[in-house]
NUZA-878284 format. One record per residue: chain; x, y, z of N, C-alpha, C, CB in turn. Coordinates in steps of 0.2 Angstrom, whole numbers. Glycine has a CB too. Example, Ala and Ser with C-alpha at 12.3 -4.5 7.8 and 13.67 -1.06 7.14 Angstrom:
<recs>
> A  66  -28  39  62  -22  39  66  -16  39  57  -22  45
> A  64  -11  35  68  -5  36  64  0  39  70  -3  29
</recs>
This chain:
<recs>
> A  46  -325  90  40  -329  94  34  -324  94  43  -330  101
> A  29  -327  94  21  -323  95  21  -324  101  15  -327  91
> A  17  -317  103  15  -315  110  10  -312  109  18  -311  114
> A  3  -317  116  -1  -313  116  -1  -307  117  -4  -314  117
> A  2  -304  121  3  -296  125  11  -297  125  0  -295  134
> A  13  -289  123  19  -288  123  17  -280  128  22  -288  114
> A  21  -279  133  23  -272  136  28  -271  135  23  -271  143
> A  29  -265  134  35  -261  132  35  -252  134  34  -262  124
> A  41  -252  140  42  -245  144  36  -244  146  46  -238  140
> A  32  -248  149  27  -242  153  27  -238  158  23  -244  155
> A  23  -234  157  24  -230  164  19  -228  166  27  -224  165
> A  16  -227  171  9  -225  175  12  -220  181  5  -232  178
> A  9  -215  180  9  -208  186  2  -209  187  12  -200  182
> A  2  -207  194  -6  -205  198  -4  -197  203  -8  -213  205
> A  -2  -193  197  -2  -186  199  4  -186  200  -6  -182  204
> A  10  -182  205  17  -182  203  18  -189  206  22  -176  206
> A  15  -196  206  20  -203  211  21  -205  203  14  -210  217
> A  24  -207  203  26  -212  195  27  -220  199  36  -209  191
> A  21  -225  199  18  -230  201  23  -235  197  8  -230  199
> A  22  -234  190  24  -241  185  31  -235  183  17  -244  177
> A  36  -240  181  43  -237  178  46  -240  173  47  -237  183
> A  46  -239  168  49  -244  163  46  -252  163  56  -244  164
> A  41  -254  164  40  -260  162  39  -264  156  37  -260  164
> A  42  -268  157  45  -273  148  41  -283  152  61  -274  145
> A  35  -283  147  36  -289  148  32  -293  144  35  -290  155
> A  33  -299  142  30  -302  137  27  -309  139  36  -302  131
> A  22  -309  136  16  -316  140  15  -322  131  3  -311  145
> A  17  -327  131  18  -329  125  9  -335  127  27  -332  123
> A  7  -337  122  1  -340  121  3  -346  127  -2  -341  113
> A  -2  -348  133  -1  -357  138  6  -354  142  3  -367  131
> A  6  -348  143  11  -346  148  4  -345  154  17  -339  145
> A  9  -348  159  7  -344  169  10  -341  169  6  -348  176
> A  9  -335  172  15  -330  174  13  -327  183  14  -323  167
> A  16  -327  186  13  -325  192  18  -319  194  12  -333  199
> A  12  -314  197  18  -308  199  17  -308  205  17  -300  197
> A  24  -308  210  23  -306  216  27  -302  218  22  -311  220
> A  25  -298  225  30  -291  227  25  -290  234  30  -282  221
> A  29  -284  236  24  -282  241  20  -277  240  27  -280  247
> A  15  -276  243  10  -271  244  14  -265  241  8  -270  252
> A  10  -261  236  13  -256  233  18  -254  228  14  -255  235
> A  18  -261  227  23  -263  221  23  -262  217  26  -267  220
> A  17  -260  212  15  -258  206  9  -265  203  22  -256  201
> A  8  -271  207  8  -277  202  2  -275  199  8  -284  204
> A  -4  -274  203  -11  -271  203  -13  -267  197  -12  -267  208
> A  -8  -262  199  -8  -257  194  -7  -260  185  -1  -252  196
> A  -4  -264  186  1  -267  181  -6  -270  174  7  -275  184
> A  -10  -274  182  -14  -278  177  -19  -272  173  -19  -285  183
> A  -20  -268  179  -24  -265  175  -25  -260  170  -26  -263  178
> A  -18  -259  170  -16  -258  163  -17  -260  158  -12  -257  163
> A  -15  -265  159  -15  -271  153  -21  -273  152  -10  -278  154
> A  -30  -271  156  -36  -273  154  -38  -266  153  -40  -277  159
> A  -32  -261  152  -37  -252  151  -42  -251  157  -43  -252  143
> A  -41  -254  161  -45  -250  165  -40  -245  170  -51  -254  170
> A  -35  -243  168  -32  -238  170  -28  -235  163  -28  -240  178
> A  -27  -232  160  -23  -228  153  -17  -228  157  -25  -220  149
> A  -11  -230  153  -4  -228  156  -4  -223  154  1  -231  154
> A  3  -218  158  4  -215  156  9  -212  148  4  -214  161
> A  15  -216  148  18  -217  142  21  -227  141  24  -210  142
> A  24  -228  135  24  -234  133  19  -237  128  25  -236  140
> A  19  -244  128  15  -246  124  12  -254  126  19  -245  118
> A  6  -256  125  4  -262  126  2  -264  121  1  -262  130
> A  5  -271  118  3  -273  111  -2  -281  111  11  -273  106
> A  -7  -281  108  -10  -288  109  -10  -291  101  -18  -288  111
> A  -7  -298  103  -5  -299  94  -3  -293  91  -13  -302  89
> A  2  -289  94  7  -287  91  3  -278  87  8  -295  85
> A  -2  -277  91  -5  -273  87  -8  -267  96  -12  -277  82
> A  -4  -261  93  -6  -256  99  -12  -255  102  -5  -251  98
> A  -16  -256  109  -19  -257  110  -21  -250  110  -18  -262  114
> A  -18  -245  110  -21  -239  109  -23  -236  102  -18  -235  112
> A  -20  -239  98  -22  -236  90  -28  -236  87  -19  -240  84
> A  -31  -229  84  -36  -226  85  -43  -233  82  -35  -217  81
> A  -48  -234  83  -51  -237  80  -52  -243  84  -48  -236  75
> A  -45  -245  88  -46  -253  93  -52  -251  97  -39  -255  100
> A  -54  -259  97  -60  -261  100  -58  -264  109  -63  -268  96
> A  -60  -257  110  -57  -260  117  -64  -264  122  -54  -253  122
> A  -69  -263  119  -73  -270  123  -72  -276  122  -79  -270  122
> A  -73  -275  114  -70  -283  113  -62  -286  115  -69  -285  105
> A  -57  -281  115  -52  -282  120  -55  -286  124  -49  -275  123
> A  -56  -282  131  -57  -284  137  -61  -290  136  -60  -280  141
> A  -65  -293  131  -67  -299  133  -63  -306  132  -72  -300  130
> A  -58  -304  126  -53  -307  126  -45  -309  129  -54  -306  124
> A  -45  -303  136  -40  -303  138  -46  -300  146  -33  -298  133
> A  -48  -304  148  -53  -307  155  -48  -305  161  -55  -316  155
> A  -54  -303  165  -50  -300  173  -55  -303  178  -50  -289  174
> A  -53  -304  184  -55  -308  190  -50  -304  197  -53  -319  188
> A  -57  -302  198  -54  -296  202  -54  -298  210  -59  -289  201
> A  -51  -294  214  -49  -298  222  -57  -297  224  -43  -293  228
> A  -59  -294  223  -67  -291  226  -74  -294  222  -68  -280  225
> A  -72  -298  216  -77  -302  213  -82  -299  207  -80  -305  219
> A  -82  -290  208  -86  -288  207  -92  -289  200  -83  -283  208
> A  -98  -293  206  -103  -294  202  -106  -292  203  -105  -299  201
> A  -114  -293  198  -120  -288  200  -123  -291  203  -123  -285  194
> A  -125  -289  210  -126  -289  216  -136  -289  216  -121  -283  220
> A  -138  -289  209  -146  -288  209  -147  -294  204  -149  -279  206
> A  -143  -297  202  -143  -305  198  -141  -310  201  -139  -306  192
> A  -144  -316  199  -140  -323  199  -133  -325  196  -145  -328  196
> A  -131  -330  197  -125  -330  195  -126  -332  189  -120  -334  199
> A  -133  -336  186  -134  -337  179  -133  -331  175  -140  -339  177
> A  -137  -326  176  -138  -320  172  -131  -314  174  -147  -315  173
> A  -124  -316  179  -119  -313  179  -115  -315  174  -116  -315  185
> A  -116  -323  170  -113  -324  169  -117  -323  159  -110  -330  173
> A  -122  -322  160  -127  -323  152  -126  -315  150  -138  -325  153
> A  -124  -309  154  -127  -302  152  -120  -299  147  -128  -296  160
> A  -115  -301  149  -109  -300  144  -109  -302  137  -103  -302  146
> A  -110  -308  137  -109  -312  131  -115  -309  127  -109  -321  133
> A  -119  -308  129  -127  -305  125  -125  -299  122  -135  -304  131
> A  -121  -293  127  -120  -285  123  -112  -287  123  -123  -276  129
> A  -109  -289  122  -102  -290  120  -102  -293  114  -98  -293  125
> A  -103  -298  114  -101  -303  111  -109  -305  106  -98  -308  117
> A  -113  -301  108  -119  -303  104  -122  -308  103  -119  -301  99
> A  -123  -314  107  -124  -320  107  -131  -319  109  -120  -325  110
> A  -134  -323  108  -142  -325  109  -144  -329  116  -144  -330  103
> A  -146  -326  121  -150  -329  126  -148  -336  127  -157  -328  126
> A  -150  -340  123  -150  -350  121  -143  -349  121  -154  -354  112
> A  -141  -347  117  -132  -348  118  -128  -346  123  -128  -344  113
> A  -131  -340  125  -125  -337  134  -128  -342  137  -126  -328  139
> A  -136  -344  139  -135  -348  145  -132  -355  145  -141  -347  148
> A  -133  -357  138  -127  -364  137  -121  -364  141  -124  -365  129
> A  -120  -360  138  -111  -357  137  -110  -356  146  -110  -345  131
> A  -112  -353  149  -116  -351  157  -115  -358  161  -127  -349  156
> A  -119  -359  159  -120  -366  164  -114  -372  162  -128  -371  162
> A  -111  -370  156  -106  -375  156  -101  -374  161  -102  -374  150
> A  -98  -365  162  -95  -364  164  -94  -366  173  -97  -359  160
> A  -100  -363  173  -103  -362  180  -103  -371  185  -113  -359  179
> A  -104  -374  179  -103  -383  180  -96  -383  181  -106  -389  174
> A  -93  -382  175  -84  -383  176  -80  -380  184  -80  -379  167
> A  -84  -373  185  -81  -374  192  -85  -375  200  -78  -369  192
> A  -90  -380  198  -93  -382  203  -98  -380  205  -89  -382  207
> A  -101  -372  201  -108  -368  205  -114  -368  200  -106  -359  209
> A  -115  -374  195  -120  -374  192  -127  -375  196  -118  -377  188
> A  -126  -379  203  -130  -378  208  -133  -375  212  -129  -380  210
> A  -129  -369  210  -130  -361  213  -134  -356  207  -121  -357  216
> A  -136  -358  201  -137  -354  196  -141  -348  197  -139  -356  192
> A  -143  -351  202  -150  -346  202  -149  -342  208  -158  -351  202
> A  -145  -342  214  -142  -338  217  -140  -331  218  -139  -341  217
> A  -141  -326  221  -139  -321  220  -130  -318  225  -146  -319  222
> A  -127  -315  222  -121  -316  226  -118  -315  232  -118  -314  224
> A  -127  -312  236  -127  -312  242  -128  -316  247  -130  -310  244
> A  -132  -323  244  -132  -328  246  -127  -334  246  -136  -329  244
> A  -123  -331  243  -116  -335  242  -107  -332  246  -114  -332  231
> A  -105  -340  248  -98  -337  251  -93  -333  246  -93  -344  252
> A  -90  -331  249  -86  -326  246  -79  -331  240  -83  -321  253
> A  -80  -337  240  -76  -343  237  -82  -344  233  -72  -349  242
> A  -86  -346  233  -92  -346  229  -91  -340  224  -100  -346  233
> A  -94  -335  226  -92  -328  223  -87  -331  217  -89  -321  229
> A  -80  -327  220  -74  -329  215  -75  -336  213  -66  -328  220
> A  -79  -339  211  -79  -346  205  -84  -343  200  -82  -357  210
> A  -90  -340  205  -92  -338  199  -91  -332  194  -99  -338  200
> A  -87  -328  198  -83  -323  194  -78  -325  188  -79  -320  200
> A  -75  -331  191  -69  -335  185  -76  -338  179  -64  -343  191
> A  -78  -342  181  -85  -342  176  -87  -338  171  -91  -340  179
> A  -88  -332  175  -91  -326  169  -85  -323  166  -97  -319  174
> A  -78  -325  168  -74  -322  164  -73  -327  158  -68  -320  168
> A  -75  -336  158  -72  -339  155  -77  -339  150  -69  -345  157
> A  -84  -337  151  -90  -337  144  -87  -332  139  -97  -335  145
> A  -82  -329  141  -82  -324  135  -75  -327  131  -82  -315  138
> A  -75  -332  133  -70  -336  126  -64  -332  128  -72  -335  115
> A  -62  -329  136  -53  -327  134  -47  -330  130  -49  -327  139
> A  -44  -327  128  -38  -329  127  -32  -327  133  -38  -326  122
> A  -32  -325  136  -28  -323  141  -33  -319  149  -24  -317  137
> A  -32  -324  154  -35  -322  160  -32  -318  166  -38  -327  163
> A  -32  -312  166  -30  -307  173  -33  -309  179  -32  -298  171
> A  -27  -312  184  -32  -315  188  -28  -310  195  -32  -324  189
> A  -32  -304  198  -30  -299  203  -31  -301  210  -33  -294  201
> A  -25  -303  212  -25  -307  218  -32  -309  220  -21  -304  223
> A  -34  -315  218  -40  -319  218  -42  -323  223  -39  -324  214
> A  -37  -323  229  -40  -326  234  -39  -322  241  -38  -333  233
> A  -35  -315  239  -34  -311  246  -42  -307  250  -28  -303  242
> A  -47  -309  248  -52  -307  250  -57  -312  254  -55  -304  244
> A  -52  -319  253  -58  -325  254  -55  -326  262  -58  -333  249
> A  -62  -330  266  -57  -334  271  -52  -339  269  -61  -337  276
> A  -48  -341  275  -41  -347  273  -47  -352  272  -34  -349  280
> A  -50  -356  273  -53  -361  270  -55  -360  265  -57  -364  272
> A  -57  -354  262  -61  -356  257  -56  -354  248  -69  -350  258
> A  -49  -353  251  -45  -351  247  -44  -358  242  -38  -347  251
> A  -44  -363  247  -40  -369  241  -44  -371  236  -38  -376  244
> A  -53  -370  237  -57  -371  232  -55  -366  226  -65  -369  234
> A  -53  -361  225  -54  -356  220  -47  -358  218  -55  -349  223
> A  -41  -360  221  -32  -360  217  -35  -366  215  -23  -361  224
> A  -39  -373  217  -39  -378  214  -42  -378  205  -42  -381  218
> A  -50  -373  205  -50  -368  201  -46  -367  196  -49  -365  203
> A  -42  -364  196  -35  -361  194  -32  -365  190  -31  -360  198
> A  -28  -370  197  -25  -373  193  -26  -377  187  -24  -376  197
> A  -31  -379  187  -37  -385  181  -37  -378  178  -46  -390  184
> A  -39  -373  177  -37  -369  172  -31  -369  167  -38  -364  175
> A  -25  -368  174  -19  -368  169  -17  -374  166  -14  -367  172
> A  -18  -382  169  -18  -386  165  -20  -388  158  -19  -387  168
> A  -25  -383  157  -31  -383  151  -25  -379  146  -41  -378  154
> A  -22  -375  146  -17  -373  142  -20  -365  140  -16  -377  134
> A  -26  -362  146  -27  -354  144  -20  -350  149  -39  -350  148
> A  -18  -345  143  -15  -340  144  -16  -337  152  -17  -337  138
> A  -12  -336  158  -14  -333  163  -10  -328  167  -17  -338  167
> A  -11  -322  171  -7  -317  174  -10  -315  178  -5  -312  171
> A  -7  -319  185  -9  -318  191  -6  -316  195  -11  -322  192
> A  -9  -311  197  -4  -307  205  -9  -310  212  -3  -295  204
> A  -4  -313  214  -7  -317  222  1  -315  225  -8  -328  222
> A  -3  -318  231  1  -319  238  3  -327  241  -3  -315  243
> A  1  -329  238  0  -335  237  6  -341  234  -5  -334  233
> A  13  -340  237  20  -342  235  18  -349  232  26  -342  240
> A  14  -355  237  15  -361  234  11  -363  228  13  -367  239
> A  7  -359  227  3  -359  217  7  -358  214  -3  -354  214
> A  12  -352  217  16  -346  212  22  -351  208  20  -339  217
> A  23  -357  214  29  -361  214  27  -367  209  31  -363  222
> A  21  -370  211  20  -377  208  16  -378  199  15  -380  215
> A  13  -370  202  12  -369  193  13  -364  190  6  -372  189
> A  15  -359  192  17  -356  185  22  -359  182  19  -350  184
> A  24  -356  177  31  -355  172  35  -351  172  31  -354  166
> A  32  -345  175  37  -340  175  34  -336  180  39  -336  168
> A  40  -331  184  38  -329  193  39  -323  189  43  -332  203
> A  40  -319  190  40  -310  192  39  -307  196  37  -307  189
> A  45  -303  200  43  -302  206  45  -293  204  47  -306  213
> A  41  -290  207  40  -281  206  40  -278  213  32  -278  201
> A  46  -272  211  49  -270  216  48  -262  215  55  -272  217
> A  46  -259  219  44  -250  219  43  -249  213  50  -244  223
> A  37  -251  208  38  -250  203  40  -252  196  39  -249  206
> A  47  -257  200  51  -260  193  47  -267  195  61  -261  194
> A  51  -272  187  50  -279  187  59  -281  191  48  -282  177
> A  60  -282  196  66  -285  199  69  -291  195  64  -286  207
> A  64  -295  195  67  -300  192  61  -305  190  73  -302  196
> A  63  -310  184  57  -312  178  62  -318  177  56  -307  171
> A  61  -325  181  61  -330  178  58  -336  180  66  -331  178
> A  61  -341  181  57  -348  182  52  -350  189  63  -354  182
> A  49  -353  190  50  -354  200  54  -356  203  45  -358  203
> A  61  -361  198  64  -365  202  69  -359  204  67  -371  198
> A  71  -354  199  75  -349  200  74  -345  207  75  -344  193
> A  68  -343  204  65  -334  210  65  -340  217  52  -329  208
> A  63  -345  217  63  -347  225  69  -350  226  57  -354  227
> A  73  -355  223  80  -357  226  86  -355  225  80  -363  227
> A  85  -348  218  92  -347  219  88  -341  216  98  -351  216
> A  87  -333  218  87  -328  215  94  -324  213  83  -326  220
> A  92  -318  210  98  -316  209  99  -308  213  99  -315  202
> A  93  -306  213  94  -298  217  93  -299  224  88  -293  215
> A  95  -294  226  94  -294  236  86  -293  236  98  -286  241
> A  85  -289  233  78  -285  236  73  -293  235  74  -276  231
> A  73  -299  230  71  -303  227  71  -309  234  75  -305  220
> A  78  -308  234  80  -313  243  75  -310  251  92  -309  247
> A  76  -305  249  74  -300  255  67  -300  256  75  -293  254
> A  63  -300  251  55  -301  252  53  -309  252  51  -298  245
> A  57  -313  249  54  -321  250  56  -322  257  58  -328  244
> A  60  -321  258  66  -321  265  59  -321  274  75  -309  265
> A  56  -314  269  50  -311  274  41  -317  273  49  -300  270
> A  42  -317  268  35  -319  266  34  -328  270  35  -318  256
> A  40  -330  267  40  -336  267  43  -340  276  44  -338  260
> A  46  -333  280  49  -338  288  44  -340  290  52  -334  294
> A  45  -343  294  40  -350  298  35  -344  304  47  -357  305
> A  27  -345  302  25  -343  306  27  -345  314  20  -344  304
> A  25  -340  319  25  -342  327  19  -344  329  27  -336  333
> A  22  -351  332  17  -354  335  11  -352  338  19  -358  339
> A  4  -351  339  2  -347  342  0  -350  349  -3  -344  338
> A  -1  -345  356  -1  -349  361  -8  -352  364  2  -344  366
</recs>
């Protein structure tokens, strides 16, 4: 089978903590993959590994099948093709959401002004803030923000989108705009890996759950599996927690 990304034994240390531990996992092209765990569980880490903005420490990450560290890879063009949407949105806070979304595609991707801002406003329409173009991200909700963050990740033609728990920074109202988002993404057939907290996305569309535990991947299957019949305790033990019935508040 062809994969876009292939992991294989990784490991990430942050001085003596060993964060990531043997990690094996493979993302095949129109796959959702959603990771969830608790706080500290490596998932974060995971993604960012897989976008180089952190170097593992040993193991190997392969894209189409080709080491992502072998001497001579293009790791810019990498990253534009394998796109990250970070919890914190981080955009440039002295632009509009047009020219957030026009400045990569022009020194990445070397496209011409006429062409990023096409490309721009398509984007920015398809999720709802082409009305905001000219906006600065100050002026914008923090659910605004993250739409136009997902924007500026899709002008760059990914192939695969790292989505780093995407909506743990928004208020609860403004979360469903951005999963809806999403969702119509995953429908569209792009490649996606997202670590939320967020169980009823995690349930209703991906294709495959992954849940990561001190480190390890615990366990890697369906949603029908990880929610109504897991196999590991620690797998039981965290849904068990995440998902009991809130108390009524008085």
């Amino acid at each position: 089978m062809a994969y876009n990304i292939e992991v294989h034994h990784l490991r990430k240390d942050f001085g003596p903590n060993t964060v990531l531990k043997c990690i094996d996992l493979a993302v095949s092209p129109g796959d959702v993959v959603c990771i969830i765990g608790a706080s500290g569980s490596g998932k974060s880490t995971l993604l960012r590994c897989i976008n180089q903005l952190e170097q593992h420490t040993d193991g190997t990450i392969l894209f189409h099948g080709v080491d992502i560290k072998t001497p001579g890879f293009r790791i810019a063009e990498y990253r534009a093709r394998v796109g990250m949407v970070f919890q914190q949105f981080n955009l440039f806070y002295n632009m509009t959401a047009l020219e957030n979304c026009v400045v990569g595609q022009m020194k990445v991707l070397s496209r011409s002004r006429a062409q990023s801002e096409e490309k721009a406003k398509l984007y920015l329409d398809k999720v709802g803030m082409l009305p905001f173009s000219n906006a600065k991200p100050r002026q914008l909700s923090g659910g605004q923000k993250q739409r136009v963050a997902i924007a500026r990740a899709l002008c760059m033609d990914p192939e695969v989108l790292l989505f780093d728990e995407p909506t743990s920074a928004l208020d609860p109202e403004m979360v469903g705009d951005v999963l809806e988002v999403m969702q119509e993404l995953a429908k569209s057939g792009l490649t996606m890996l997202v670590v939320t907290h967020e169980m009823a996305f995690a349930k209703d569309v991906a294709h495959r759950v992954v849940f990561m535990d001190e480190g390890v991947i615990a366990e890697d299957d369906t949603p029908e599996v990880i929610f109504n019949n897991p196999t590991q305790q620690r797998t039981k033990e965290f849904l068990r927690r995440i998902l009991r019935p809130k108390e009524p508040s008085a």
